[in-house]
KEKE-3310 file (N, C-alpha, C; in steps of 0.2 Angstrom, whole numbers, plus 5000, padded with zeros to 4 digits):
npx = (5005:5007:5022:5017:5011:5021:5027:5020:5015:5029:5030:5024:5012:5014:5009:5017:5017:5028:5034:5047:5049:5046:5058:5061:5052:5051:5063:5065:5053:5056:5067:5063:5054:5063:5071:5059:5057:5069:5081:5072:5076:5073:5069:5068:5059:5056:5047:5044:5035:5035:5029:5035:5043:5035:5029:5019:5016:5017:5025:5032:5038:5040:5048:5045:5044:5044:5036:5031:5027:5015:5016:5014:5007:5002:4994:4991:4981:4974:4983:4994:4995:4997:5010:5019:5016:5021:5036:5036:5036:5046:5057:5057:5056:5058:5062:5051:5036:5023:5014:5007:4992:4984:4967:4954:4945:4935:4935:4949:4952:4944:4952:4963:4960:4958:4969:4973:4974:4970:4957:4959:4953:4942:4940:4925:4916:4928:4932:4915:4902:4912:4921:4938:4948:4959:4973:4980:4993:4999:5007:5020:5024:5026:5015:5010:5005:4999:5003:4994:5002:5021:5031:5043:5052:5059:5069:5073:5082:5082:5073:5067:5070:5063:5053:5047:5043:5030:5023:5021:5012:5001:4996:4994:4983:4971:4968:4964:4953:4946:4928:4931:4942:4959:4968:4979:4980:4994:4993:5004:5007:5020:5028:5035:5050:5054:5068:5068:5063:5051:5040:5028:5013:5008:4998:4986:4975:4966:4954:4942:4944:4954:4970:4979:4997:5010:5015:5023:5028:5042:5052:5052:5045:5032:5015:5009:5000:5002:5001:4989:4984:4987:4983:4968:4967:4972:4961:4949:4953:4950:4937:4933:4938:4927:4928:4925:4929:4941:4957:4972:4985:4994:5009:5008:5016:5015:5005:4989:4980:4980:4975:4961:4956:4954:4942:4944:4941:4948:4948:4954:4968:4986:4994:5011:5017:5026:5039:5032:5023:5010:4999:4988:4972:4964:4947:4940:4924:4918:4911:4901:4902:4911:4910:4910:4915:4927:4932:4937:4948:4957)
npy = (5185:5187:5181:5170:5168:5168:5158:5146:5148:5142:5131:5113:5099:5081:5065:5052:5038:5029:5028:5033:5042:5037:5031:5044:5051:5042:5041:5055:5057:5049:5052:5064:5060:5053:5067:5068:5059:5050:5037:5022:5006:4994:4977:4961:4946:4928:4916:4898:4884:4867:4851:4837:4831:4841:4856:4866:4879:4897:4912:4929:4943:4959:4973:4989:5006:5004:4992:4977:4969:4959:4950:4941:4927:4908:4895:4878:4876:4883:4879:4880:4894:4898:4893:4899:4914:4911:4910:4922:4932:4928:4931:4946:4952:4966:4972:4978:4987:4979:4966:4967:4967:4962:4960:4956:4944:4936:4923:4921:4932:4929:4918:4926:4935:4922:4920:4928:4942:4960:4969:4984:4993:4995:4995:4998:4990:4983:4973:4975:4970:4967:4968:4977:4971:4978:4972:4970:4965:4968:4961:4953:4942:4923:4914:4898:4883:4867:4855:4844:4839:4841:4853:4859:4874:4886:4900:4913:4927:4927:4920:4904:4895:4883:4882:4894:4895:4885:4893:4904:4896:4893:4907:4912:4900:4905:4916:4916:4909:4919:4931:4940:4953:4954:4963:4976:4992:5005:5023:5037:5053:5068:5086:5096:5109:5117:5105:5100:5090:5092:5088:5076:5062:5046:5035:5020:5009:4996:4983:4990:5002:5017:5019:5033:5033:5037:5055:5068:5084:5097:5105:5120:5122:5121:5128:5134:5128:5117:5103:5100:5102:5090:5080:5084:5078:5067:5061:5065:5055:5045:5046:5045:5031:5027:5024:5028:5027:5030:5031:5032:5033:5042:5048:5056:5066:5070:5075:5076:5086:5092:5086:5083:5093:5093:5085:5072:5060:5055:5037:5027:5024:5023:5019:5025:5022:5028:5022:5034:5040:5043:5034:5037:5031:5038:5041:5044:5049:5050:5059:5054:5062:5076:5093:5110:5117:5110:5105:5116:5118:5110)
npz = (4966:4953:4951:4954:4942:4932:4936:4933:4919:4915:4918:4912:4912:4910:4904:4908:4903:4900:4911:4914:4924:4938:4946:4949:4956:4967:4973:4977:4984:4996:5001:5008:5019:5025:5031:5039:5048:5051:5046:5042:5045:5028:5025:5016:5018:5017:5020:5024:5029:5035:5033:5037:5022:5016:5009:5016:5019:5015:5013:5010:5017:5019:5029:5031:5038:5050:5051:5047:5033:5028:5013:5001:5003:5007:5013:5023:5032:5045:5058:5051:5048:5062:5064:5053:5056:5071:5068:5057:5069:5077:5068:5069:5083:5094:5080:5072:5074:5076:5065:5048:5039:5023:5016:5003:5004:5012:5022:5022:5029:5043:5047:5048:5060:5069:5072:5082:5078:5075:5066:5060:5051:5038:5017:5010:4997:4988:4977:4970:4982:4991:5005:5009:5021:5035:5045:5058:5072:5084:5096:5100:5103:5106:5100:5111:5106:5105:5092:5080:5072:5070:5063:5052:5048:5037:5033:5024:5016:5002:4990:4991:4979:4973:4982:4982:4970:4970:4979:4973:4964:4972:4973:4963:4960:4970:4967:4953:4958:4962:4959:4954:4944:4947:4939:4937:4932:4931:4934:4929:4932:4927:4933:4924:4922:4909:4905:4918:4931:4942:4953:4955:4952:4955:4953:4956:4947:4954:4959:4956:4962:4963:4968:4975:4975:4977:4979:4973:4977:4973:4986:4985:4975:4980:4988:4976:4971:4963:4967:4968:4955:4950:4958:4952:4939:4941:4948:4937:4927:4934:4934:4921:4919:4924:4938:4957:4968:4979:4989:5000:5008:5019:5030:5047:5046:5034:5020:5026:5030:5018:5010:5016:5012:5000:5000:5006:5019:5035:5036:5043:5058:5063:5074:5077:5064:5055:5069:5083:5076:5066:5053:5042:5031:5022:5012:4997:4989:4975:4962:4947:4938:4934:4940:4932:4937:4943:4931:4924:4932:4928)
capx = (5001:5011:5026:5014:5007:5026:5030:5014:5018:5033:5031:5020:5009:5015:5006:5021:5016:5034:5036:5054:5051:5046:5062:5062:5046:5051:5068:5063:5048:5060:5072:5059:5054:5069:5072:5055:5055:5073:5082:5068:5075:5070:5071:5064:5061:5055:5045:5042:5033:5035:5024:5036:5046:5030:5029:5010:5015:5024:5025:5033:5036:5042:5050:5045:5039:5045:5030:5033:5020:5014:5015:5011:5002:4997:4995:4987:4975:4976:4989:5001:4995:4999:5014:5020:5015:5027:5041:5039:5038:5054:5062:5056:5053:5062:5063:5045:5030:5019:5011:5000:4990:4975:4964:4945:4943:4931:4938:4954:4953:4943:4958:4970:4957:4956:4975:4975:4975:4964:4955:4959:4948:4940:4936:4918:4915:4933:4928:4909:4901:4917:4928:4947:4948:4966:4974:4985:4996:5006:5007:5024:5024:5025:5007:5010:5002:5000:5001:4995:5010:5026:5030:5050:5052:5065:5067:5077:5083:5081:5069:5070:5068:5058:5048:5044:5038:5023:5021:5018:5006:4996:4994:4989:4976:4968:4968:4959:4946:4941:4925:4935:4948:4966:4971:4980:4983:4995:4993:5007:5010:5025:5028:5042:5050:5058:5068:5070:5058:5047:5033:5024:5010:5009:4992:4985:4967:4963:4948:4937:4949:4961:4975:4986:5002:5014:5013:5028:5030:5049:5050:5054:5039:5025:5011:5007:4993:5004:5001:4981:4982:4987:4974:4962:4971:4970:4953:4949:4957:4947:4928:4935:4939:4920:4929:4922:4932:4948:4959:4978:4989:5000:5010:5008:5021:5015:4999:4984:4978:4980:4970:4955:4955:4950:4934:4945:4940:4951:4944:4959:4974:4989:5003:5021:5019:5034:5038:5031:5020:5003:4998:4982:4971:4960:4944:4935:4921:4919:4904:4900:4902:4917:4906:4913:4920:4933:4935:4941:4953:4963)
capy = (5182:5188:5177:5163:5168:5168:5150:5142:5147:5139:5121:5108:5095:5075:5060:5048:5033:5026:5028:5036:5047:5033:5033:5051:5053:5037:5042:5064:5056:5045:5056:5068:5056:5052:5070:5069:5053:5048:5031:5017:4999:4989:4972:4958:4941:4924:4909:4891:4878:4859:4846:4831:4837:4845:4864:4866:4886:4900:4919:4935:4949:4966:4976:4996:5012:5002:4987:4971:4969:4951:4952:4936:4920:4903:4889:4872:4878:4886:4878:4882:4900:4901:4891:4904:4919:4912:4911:4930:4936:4925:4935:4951:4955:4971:4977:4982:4989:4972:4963:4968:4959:4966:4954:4956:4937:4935:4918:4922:4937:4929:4915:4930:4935:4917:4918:4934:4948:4963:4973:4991:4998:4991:5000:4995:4987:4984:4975:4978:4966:4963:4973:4976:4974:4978:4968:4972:4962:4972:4956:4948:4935:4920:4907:4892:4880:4861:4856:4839:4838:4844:4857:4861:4879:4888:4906:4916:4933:4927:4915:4897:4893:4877:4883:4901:4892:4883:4898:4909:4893:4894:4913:4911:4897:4907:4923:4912:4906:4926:4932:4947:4954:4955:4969:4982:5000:5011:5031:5042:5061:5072:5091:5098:5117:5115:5096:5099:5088:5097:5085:5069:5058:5040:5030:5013:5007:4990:4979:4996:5008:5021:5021:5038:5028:5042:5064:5074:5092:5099:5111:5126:5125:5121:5133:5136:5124:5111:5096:5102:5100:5083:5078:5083:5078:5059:5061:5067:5049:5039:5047:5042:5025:5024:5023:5033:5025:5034:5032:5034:5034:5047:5050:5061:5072:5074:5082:5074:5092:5095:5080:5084:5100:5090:5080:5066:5058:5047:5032:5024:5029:5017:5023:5022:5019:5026:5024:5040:5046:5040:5033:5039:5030:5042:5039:5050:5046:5055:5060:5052:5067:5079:5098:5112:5122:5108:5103:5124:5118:5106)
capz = (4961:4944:4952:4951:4935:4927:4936:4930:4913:4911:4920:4909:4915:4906:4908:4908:4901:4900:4919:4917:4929:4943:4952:4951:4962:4973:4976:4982:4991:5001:5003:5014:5023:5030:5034:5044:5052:5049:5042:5042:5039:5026:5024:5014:5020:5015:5025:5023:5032:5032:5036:5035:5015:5011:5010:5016:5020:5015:5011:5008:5022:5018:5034:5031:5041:5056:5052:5046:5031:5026:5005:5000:5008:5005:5020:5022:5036:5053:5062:5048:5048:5066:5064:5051:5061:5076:5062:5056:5076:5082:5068:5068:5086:5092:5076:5072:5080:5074:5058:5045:5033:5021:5011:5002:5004:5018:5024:5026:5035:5047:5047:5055:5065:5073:5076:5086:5071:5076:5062:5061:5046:5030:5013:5007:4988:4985:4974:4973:4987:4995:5008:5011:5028:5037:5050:5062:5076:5089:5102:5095:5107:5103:5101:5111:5104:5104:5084:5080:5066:5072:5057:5052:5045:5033:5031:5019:5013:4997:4991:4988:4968:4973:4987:4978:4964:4974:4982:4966:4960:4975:4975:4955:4962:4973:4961:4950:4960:4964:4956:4951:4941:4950:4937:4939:4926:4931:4929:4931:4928:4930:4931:4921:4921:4904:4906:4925:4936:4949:4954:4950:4954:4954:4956:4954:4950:4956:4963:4957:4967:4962:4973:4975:4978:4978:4977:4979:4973:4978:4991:4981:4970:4986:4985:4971:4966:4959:4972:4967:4948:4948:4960:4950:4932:4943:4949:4930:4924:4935:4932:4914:4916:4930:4945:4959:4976:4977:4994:5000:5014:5019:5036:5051:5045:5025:5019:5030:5028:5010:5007:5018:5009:4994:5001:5007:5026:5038:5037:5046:5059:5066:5079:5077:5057:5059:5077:5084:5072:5066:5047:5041:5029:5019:5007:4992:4984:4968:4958:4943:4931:4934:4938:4925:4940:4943:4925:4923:4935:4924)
cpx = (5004:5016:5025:5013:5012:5026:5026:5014:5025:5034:5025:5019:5011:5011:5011:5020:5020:5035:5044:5054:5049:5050:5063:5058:5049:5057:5069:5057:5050:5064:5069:5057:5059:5071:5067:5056:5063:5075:5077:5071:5070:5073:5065:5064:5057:5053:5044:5041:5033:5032:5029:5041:5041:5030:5020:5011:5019:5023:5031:5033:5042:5043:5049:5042:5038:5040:5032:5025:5019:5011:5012:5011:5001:5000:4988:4979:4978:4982:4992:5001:4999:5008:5020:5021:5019:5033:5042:5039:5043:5058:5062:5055:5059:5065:5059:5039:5025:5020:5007:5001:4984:4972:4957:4943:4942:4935:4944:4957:4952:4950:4962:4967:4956:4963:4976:4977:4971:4962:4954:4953:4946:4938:4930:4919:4921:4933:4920:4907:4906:4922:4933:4946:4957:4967:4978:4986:5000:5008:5014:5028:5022:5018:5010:5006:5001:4999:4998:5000:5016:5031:5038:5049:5061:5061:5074:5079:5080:5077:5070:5067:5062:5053:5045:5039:5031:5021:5017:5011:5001:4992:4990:4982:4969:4966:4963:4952:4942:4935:4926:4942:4953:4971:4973:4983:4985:4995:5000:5009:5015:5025:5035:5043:5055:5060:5067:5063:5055:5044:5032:5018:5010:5003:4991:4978:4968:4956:4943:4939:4955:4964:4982:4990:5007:5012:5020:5031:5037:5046:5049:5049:5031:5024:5009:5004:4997:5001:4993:4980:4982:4984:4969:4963:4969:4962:4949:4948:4951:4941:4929:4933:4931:4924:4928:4926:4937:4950:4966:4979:4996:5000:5007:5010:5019:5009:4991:4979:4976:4974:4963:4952:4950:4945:4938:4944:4944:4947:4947:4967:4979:4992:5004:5021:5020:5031:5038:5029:5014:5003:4992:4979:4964:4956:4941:4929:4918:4914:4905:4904:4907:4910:4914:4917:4927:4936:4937:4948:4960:4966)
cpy = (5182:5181:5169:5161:5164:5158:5145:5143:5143:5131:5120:5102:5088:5069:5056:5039:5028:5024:5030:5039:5043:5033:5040:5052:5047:5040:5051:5062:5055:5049:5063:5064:5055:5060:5075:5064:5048:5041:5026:5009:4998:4982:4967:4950:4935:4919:4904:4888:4871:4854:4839:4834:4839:4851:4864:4873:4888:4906:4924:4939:4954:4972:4985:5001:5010:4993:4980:4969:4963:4953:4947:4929:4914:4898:4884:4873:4882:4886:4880:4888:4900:4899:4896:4911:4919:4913:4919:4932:4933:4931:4944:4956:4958:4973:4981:4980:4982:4971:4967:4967:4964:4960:4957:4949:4938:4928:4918:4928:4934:4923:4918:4931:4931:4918:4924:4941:4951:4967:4979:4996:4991:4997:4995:4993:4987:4977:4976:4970:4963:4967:4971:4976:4971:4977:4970:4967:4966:4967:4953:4945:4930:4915:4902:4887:4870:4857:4848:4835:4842:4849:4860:4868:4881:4897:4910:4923:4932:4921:4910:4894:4887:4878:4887:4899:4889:4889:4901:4905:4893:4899:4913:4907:4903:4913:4920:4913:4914:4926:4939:4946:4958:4963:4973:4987:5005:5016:5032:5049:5064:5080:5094:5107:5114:5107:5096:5098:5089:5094:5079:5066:5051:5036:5024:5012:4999:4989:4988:5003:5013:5023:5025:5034:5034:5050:5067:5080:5094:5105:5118:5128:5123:5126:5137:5133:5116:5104:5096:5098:5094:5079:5078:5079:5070:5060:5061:5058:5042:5040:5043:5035:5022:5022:5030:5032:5028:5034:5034:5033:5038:5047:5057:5066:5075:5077:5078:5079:5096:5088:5081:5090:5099:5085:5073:5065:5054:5042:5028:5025:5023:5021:5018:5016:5023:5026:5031:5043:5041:5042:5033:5036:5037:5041:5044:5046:5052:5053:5056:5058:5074:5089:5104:5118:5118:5106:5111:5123:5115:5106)
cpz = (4954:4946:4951:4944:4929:4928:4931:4920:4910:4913:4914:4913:4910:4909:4906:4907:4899:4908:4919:4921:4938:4947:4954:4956:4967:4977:4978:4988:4997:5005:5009:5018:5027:5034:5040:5049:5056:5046:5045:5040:5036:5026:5020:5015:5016:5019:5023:5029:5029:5036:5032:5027:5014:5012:5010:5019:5018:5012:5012:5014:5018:5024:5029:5034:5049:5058:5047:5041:5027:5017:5002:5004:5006:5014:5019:5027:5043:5058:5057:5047:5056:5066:5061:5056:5066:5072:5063:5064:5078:5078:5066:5074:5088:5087:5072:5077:5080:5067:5055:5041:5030:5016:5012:5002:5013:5024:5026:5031:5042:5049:5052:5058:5072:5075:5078:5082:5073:5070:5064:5058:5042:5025:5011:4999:4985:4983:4975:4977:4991:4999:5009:5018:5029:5042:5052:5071:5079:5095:5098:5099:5104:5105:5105:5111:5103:5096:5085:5076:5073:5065:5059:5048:5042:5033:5028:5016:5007:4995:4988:4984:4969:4976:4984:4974:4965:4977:4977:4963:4963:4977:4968:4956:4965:4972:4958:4952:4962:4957:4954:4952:4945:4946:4940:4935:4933:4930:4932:4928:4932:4928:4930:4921:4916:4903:4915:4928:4942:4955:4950:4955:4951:4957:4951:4952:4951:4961:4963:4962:4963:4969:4973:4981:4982:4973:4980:4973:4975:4981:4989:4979:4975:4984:4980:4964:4962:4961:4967:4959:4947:4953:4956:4942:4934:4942:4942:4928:4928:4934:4924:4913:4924:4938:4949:4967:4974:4986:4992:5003:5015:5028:5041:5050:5037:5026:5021:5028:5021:5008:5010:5015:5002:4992:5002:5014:5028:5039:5042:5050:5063:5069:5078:5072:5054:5065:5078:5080:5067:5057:5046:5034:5028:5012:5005:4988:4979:4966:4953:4937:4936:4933:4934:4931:4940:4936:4923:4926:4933:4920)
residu = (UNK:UNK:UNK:UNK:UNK:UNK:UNK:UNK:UNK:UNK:UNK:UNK:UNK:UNK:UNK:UNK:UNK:UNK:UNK:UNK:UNK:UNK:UNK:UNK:UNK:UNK:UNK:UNK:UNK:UNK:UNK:UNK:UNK:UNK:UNK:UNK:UNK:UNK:UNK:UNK:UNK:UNK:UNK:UNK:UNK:UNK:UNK:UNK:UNK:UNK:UNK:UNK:UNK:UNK:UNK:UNK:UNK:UNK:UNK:UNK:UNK:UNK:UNK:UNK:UNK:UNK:UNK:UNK:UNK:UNK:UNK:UNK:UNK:UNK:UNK:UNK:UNK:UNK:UNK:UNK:UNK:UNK:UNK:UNK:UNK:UNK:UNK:UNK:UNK:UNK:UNK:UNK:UNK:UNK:UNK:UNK:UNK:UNK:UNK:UNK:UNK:UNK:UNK:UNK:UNK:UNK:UNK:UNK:UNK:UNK:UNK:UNK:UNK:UNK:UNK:UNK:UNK:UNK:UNK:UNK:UNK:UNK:UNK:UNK:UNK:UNK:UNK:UNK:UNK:UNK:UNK:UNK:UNK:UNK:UNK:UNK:UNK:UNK:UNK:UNK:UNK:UNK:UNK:UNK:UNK:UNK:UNK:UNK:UNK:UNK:UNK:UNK:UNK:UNK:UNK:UNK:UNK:UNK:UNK:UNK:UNK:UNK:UNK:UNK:UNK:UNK:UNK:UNK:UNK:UNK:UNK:UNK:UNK:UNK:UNK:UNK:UNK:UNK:UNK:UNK:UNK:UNK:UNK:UNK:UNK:UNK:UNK:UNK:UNK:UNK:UNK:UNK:UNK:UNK:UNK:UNK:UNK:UNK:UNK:UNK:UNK:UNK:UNK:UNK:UNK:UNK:UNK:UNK:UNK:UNK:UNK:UNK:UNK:UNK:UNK:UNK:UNK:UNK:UNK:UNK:UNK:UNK:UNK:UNK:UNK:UNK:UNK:UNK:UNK:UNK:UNK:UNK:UNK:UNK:UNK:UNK:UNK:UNK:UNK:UNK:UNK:UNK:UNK:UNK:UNK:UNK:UNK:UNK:UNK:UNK:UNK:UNK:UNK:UNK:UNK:UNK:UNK:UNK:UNK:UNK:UNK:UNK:UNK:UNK:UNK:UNK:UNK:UNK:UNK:UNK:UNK:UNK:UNK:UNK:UNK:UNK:UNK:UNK:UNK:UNK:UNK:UNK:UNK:UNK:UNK:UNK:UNK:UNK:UNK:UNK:UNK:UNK:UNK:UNK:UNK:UNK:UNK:UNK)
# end
């Protein structure tokens, strides 16, 4: 306990309002991970669809965790979504587990759901009267499908200056047309012994959500309440700014257990996200007023 006592005195808690320490937390997170799970490609891709020279689809994927994850979207309708969707499986198959998608626009959910998309979870009033519901494809066979166009596609490492650019205008449209705010405030705090970085937290709030993005204490200084603090220093941050939803996702191999410790529930479980090891969606809902036993704790 003394042993603690001495540590605990000489680290200090920062809220990092610069975000210099950003890659510090991204690049020790990663760095564990891999010596859990081992090397995960990434990759970033790029799709287009064309109707005749028209660009009437086109998105964003992101290869990580073994999962091929659909970042950005727009398409003219259905056929060009499925037409799409055979696109990213020609070039993805054998090398991830499936697809995933999440959207709180009801319409488009049901969209993926019409081409073979199955719903895993959803989180409730993200924002208020609207759910996140999260999509998942493990089928990555191809649709065959009779079109009434016959649609040419293009796909890219990097993306195409002409195509992108409709792209980004029809993701801007469609942001628009919400009846809520797309914003997003970052938090982040780091835990320092003197200059030398120990610890950090990384969340987001969006659509009425605080999202712990990233949490990682170094090994050396585990147990001993650190991970804890800055849980509640977040938690803290969001009663503040009225936010009461608070999720995250962490692996099989992280702190599943450390978080249920803290009034979080699974709400949501994938396998082989990595391959061989199951990714856990976990929700808090937070009181209104902060009681004075965990305000001691801060």
């Amino acid at each position: 306990m003394r042993e603690m006592s001495d540590l605990m005195s000489r680290i200090r808690i920062i809220k990092d309002e610069d975000f210099e320490y950003s890659a510090e937390i991204k690049k020790n997170l990663t760095a564990y991970n891999k010596t859990q799970s081992g090397y995960k490609e990434k990759d970033v891709r790029h799709f287009y669809i064309f109707d005749e020279d028209e660009l009437v689809g086109a998105c964003h994927t992101k290869q990580n965790s073994d999962w091929c994850h659909i970042k950005k979207i727009f398409y003219k309708d259905t056929d060009v979504l499925v037409a799409l969707i055979n696109d990213i499986k020609k070039y993805y198959i054998n090398k991830v587990e499936g697809i995933q998608f999440s959207s709180m626009i009801e319409e488009r959910a049901n969209d993926f759901k019409t081409v073979g998309f199955i719903q895993e979870g959803k989180l409730k009033n993200m924002p208020e009267n609207n759910d996140n519901v999260f999509l998942f494809e493990k089928d990555l066979k191809i649709k065959e499908v009779d079109f009434e166009n016959d649609f040419d596609s293009k796909s890219s490492r990097k993306p195409i200056y002409q195509y992108d650019k409709k792209l980004k205008k029809e993701v801007k449209k469609i942001r628009n047309n919400l009846e809520f705010s797309t914003e997003t405030v970052d938090i982040q705090y780091v835990v320092l012994e003197g200059d030398k970085f120990i610890g950090g937290i990384f969340a987001n709030i969006q659509y009425e959500y605080l999202f712990i993005n990233r949490l990682f204490v170094d090994q050396k200084y585990r147990g001993n309440q650190i991970a804890s603090k800055l849980m509640h220093i977040v938690e803290k941050e969001a009663v503040k700014r009225e936010i009461s939803n608070l999720y995250l996702t962490t692996f099989e191999f992280q702190a599943a257990g450390f978080y249920k410790k803290h009034g979080y529930e699974i709400v949501m479980e994938v396998e082989d996200f990595p391959k061989g090891f199951k990714e856990y969606t976990l929700y808090k809902k937070l009181k209104k007023k902060i009681t004075r036993k965990v305000m001691n704790k801060l």
